[in-house]
TORPA-4810 file (N, C-alpha, C, O; in nm, 3 decimals):
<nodes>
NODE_1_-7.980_-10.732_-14.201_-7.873_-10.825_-14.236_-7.918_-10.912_-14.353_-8.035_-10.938_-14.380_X
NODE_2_-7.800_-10.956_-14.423_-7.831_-11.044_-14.573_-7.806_-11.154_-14.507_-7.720_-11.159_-14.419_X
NODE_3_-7.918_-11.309_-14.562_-7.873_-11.407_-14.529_-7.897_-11.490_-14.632_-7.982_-11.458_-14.715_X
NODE_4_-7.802_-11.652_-14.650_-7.804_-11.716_-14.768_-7.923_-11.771_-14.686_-7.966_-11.765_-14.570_X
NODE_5_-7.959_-11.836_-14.824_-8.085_-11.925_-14.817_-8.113_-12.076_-14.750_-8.215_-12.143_-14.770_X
NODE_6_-8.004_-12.112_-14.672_-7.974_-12.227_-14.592_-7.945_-12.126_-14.434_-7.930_-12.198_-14.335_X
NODE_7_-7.939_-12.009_-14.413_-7.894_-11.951_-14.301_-8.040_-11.936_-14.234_-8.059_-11.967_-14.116_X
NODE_8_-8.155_-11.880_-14.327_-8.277_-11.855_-14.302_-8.355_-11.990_-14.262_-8.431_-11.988_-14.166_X
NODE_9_-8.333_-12.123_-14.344_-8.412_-12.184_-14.316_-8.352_-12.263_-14.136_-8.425_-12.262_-14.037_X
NODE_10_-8.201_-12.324_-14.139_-8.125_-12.270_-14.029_-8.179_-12.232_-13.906_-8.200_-12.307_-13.810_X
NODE_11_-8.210_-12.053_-13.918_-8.266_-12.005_-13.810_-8.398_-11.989_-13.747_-8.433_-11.943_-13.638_X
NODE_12_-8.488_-12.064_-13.894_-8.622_-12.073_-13.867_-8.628_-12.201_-13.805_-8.708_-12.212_-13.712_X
NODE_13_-8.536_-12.338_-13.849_-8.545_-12.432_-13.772_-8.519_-12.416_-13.614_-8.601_-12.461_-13.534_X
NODE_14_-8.396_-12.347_-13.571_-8.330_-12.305_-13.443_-8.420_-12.255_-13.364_-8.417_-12.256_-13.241_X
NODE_15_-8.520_-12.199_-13.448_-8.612_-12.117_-13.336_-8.718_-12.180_-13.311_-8.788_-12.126_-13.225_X
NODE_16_-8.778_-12.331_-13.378_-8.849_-12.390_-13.292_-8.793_-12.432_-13.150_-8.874_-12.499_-13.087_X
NODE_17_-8.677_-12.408_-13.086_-8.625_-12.453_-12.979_-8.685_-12.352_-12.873_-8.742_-12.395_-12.773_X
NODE_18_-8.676_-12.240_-12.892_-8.670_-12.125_-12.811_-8.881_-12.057_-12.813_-8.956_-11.995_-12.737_X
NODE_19_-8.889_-12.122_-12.951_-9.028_-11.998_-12.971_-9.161_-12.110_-12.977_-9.124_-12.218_-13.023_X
NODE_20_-9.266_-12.107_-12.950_-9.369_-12.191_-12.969_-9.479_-12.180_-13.102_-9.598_-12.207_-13.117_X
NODE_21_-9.348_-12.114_-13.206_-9.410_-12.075_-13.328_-9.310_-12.028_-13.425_-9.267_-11.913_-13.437_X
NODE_22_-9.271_-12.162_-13.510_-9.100_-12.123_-13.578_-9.141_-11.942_-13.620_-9.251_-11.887_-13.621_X
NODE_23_-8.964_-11.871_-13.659_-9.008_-11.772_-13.726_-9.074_-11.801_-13.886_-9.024_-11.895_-13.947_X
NODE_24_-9.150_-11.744_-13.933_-9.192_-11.736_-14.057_-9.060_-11.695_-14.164_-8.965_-11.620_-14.144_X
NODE_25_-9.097_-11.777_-14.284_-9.010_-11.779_-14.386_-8.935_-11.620_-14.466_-8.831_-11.603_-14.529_X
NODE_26_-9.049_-11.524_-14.425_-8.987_-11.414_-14.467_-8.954_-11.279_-14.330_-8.971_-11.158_-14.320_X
NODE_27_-8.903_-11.384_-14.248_-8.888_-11.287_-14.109_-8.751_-11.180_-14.122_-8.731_-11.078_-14.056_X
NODE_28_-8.671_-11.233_-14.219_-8.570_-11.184_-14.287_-8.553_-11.037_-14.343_-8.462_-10.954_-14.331_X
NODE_29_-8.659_-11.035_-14.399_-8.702_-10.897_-14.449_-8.817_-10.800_-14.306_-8.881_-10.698_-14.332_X
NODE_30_-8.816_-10.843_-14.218_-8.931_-10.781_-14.087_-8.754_-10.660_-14.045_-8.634_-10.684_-14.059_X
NODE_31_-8.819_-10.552_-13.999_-8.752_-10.460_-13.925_-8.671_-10.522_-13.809_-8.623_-10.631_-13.839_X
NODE_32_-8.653_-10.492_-13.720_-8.632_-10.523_-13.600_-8.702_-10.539_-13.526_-8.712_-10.650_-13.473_X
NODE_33_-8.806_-10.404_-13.479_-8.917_-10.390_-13.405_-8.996_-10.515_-13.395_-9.035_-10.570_-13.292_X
NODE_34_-9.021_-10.568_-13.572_-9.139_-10.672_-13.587_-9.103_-10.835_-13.529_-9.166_-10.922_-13.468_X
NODE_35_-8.981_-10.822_-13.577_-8.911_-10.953_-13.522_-8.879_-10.997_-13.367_-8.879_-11.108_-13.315_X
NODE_36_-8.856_-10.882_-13.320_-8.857_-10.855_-13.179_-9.006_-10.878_-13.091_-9.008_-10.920_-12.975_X
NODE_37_-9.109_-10.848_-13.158_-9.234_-10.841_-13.098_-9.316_-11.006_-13.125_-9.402_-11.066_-13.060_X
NODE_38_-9.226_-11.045_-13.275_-9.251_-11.189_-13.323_-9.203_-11.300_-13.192_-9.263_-11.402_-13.160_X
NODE_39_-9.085_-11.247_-13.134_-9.001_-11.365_-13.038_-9.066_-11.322_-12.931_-9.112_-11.422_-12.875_X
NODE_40_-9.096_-11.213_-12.866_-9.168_-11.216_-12.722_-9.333_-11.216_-12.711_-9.411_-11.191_-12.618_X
NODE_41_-9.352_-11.257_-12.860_-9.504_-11.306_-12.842_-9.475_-11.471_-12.873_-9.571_-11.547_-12.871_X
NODE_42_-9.412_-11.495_-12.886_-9.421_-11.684_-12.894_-9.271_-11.750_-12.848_-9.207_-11.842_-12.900_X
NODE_43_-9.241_-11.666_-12.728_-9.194_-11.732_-12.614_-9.171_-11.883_-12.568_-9.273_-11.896_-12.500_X
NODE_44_-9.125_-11.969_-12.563_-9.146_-12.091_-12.515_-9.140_-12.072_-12.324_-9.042_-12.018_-12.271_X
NODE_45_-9.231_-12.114_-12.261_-9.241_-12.091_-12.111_-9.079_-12.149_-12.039_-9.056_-12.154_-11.918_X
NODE_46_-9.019_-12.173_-12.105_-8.862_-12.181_-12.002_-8.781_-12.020_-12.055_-8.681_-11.974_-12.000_X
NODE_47_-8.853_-11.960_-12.168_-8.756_-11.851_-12.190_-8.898_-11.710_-12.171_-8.875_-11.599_-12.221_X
NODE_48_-8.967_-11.723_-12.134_-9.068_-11.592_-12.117_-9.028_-11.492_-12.035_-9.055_-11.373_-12.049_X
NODE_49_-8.962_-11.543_-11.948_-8.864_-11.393_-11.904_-8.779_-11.341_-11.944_-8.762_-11.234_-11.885_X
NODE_50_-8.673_-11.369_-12.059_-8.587_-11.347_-12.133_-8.611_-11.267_-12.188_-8.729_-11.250_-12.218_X
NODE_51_-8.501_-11.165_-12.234_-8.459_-11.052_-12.328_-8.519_-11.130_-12.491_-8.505_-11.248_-12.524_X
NODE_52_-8.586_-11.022_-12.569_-8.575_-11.046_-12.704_-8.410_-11.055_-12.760_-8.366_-11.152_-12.821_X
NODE_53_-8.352_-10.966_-12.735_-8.163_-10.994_-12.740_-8.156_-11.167_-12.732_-8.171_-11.247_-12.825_X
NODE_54_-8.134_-11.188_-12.623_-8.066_-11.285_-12.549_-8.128_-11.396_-12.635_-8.049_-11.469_-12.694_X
NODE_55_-8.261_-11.418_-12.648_-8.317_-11.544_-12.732_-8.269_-11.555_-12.841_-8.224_-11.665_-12.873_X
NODE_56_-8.258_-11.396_-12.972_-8.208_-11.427_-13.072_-8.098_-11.450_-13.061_-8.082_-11.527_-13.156_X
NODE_57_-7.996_-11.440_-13.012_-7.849_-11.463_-12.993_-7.865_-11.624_-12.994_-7.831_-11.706_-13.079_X
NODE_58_-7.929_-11.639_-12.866_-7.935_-11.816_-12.869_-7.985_-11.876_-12.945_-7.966_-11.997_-12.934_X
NODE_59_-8.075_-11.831_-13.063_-8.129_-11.864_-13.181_-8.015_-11.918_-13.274_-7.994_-12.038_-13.296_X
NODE_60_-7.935_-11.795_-13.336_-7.834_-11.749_-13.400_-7.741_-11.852_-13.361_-7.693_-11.928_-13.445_X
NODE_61_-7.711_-11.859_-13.241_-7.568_-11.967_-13.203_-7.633_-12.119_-13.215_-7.553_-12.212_-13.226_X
NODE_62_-7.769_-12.146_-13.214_-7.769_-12.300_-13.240_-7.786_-12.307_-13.395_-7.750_-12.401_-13.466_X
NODE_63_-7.855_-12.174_-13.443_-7.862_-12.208_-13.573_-7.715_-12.246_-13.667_-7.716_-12.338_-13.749_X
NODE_64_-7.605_-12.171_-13.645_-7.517_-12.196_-13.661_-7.405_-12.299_-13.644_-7.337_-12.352_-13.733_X
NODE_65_-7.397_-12.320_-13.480_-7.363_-12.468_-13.460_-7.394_-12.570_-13.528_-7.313_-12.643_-13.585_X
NODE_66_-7.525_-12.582_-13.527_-7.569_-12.728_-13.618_-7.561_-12.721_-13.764_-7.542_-12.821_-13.833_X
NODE_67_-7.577_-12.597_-13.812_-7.489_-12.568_-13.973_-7.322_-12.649_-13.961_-7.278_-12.735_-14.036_X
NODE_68_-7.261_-12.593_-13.852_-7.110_-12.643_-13.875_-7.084_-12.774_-13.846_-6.995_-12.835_-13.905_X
NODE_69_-7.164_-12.832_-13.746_-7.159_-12.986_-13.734_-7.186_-13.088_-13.845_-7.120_-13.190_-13.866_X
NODE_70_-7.320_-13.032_-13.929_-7.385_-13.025_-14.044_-7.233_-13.101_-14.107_-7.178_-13.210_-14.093_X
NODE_71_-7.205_-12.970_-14.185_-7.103_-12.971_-14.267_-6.995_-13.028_-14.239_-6.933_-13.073_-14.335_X
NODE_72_-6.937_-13.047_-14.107_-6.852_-13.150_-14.036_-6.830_-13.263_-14.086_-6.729_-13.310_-14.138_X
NODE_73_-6.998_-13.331_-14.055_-7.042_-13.452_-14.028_-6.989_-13.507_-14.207_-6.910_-13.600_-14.227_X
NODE_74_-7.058_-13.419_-14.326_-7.048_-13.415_-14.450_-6.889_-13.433_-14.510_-6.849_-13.524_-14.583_X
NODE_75_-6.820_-13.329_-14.462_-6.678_-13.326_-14.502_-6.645_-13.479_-14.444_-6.543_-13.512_-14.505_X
NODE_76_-6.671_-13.550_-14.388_-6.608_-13.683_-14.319_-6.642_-13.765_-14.399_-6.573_-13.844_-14.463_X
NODE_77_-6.796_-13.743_-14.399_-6.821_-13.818_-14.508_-6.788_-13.893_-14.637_-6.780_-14.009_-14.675_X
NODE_78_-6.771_-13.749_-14.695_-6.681_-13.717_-14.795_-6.575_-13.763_-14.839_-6.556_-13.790_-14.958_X
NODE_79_-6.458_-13.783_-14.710_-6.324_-13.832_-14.739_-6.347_-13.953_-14.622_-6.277_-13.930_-14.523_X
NODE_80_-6.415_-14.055_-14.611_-6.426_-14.151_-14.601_-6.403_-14.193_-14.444_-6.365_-14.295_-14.388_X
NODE_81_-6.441_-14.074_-14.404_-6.398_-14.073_-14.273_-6.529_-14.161_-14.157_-6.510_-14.205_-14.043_X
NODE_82_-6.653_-14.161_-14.239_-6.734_-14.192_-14.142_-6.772_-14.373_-14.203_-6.849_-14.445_-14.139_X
</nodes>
């Protein structure tokens, strides 16, 4: 998958939540396999039983959320809302 350059940093932030070792800056370009073996070797102990799936998903959805709140918060800003 292609990602902009605010999506990557994003999901490298998101995944200090889940992993006990953000992903690295060029995890973007890793296969699947590697990325997959990246998240169930640095596990955070509330998710070590978890699917490699299931974490990145939950990766992906906070990384995103807080992008849109992000930008929320900004657009208000913006028009004088805050």
């Amino acid at each position: 998958m292609t990602y902009k350059k605010h999506e990557i940093e994003d999901l490298i932030e998101a995944s200090s939540h889940y992993l006990t070792e953000k992903l690295p800056h060029n995890f973007h370009k890793w296969k699947e396999n590697k990325l997959s073996q990246f998240i169930e070797d640095h596990l955070c102990q509330a998710f070590e039983h978890e699917r490699y799936d299931y974490v990145w998903d939950n990766i992906n959805i906070l990384a995103r959320g807080t992008r849109r709140y992000i930008e929320k918060q900004l657009t208000k800003e913006n028009y004088g809302g805050l």
